[in-house]
C-alpha positions, 0 to 999 in steps of 0.5 A: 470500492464500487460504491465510488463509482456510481451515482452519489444521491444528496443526503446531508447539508447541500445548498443549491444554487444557480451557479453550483451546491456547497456541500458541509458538515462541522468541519469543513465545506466544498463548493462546486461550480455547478450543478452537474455535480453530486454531493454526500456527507458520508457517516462512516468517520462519525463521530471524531470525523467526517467524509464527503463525497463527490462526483460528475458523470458522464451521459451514461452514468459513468464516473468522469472524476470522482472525490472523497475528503476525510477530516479525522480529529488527531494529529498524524504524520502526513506521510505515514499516513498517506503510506499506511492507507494508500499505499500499503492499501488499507482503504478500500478505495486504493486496494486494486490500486497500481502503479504508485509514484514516491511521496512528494510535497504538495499544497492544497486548499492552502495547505502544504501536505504529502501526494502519492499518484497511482492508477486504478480501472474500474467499470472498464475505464482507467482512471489517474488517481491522487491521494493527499494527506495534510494536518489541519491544527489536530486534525488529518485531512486525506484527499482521494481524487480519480478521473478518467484518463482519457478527459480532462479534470476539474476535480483538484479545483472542487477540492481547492474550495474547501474551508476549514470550520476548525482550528488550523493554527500549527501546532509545533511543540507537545504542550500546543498539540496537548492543549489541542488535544485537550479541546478535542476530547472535552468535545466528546472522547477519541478512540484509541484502540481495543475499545479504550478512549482518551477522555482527558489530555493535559500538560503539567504545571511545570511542563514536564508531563503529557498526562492522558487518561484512557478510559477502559470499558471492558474492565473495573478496578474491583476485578483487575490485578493493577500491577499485571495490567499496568505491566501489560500496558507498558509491554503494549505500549513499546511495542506499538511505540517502537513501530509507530511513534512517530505515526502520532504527532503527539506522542512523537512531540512528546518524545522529541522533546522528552517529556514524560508520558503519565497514562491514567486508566480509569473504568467508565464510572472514572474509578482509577484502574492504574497509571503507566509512566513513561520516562524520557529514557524509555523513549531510547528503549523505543528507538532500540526495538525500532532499529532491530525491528528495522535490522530485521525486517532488512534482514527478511528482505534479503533473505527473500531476495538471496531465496529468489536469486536461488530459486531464480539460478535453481530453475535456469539450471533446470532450464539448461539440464532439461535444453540439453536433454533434449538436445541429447535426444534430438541427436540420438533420434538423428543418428538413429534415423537411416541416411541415404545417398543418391548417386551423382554422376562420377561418383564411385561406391569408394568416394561415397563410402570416404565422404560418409566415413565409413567402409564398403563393408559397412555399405554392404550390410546396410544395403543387402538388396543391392549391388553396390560394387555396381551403382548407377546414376540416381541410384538410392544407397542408405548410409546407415 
């Protein structure tokens, strides 16, 4: 996180000039106004990626406002995205983050996507942040932008100068999000998880099936039971279906439209290991898991609510016993404590004794020094 905040040094392809610098990698590029701003290509989405940086500083060397722009290639839901990453904090960036807004529609750089705003403070100075995530053909852009909150900003219009380098026709059925898919991994393979990689994607000549081939390093077909592993797959693929189909917009074209999903599973030397086949039905098994994992977690969010009402009414009961106790105590150690009266003028024991509510008797043994069948004006009785 804090590396966001210092100096970023030039270290990819910036071209200066004496009205600005053009920042750009195979993706896309940026331009700024002047030179007062430093610019980065940053590796860390390398290879199916990329991210730059940039940022103005003040005469101390402080971040006045600050940007980073990721392009991954795949196609992801904006909003999904937008809350896996910011909102529930998984880049690193958003992990002292406060203070979200709700998602909202918002354009940039030409492109219509999703905004979430929120807060951060870092360095002894606040900050206003945006984050915005839009698709790009079959491509995921993610827009970080912060600037002090005390001085204006120009940082929406840097990122306003971005260029895309790559396809950004919509894709709007699985066939074209296939085809853009295909012309992705032909480039070089995208990664999917457990160190596996999509190698192939195609649509089927009677459109019917979406086939992705994955390949699997950490297994060959000669030390592999395929009827287990394909088994494995398949219970693997529900579960991560029924929590975030629709997170990949492939996968979720492919369903929306019911069409087959046909996984061939290949080692690195392209021996097949297995196939998986979805059918179009199990797509309602999905959307079954998905609800009852949704029942459920409602089911956990109450539960934690009806726990903090009872501990909430638990400890107010606490509260009230233990105020009482010490009410209790302050009465006993009041009615412990000696009362006395001073005598007034006109004042006889007998109305001191009716005004007390007790009796002479009970004057005279609290009082056994003292005559108190003849009291004098200023005199000091104890009551009790």
């Amino acid at each position: 996180m804090k590396r966001y905040f210092v100096m970023l040094m030039v270290v990819a392809t910036v071209a200066m000039g004496a009205m600005g610098a053009v920042v750009e990698n195979e993706y896309f590029s940026i331009t700024t106004p002047d030179d007062s701003w430093f610019l980065t290509n940053d590796d860390a989405l390398r290879p199916y990626g990329a991210r730059v940086d940039i940022s103005r500083l003040d005469a101390q060397g402080a971040t006045l406002e600050l940007a980073r722009v990721d392009y991954l290639e795949g196609a992801f839901d904006p909003q999904l995205y937008l809350t896996r990453q910011v909102v529930e904090k998984k880049d690193v960036f958003c992990r002292s983050a406060q203070e979200f807004s709700s998602i909202f529609d918002y354009s940039l750089a030409g492109f219509v996507g999703k905004c979430v705003e929120f807060k951060k403070r870092s360095n002894n100075h606040d900050y206003q942040c945006e984050a915005v995530t839009f698709n790009a053909g079959f491509g995921t852009f993610m827009v970080i932008m912060a600037h002090r909150a005390d001085q204006p900003s120009l940082i929406a219009r840097i990122v306003g100068s971005l260029k895309c380098k790559v396809d950004t026709t919509r894709l709007v059925s699985a066939a074209s999000y296939a085809a853009a898919a295909g012309a992705v991994v032909k480039r070089h393979h995208l990664p999917i998880g457990n160190n596996e990689h999509l190698s192939a994607v195609a649509m089927s000549a009677d459109s019917s099936t979406v086939s992705l081939t994955v390949t699997v390093p950490y297994i060959t077909r000669e030390n592999v039971n395929v009827p287990a592993f394909v088994m494995t797959k398949r219970d693997a693929w529900l579960k991560q279906a029924s929590e975030a189909l629709d997170f990949n917009l492939l996968l979720a074209s492919a369903a929306r439209e019911r069409k087959n999903l046909r996984y061939f599973y290949a080692d690195t030397k392209g021996n097949e290991i297995g196939t998986l086949l979805i059918l179009p039905e199990e797509y309602e098994q999905v959307k079954a898991m998905k609800a009852a994992r949704e029942q459920e977690e409602q089911a956990r969010k109450l539960a934690q609510v009806q726990e903090a009402e009872r501990v909430a009414q638990e400890k107010a009961k606490l509260a009230e016993q233990e105020a009482a106790r010490q009410a209790a105590a302050r009465a006993a150690e009041a009615a412990a404590a000696p009362v006395y009266h001073e005598v007034k003028r006109g004042e006889s024991i007998t109305r001191i004794a009716k005004h007390y509510g007790v009796s002479i008797n009970d004057l005279r043994k609290v009082n056994p020094g003292i005559n108190i069948d003849k009291i004098n004006i200023g005199q000091k009785i104890r009551i009790k």
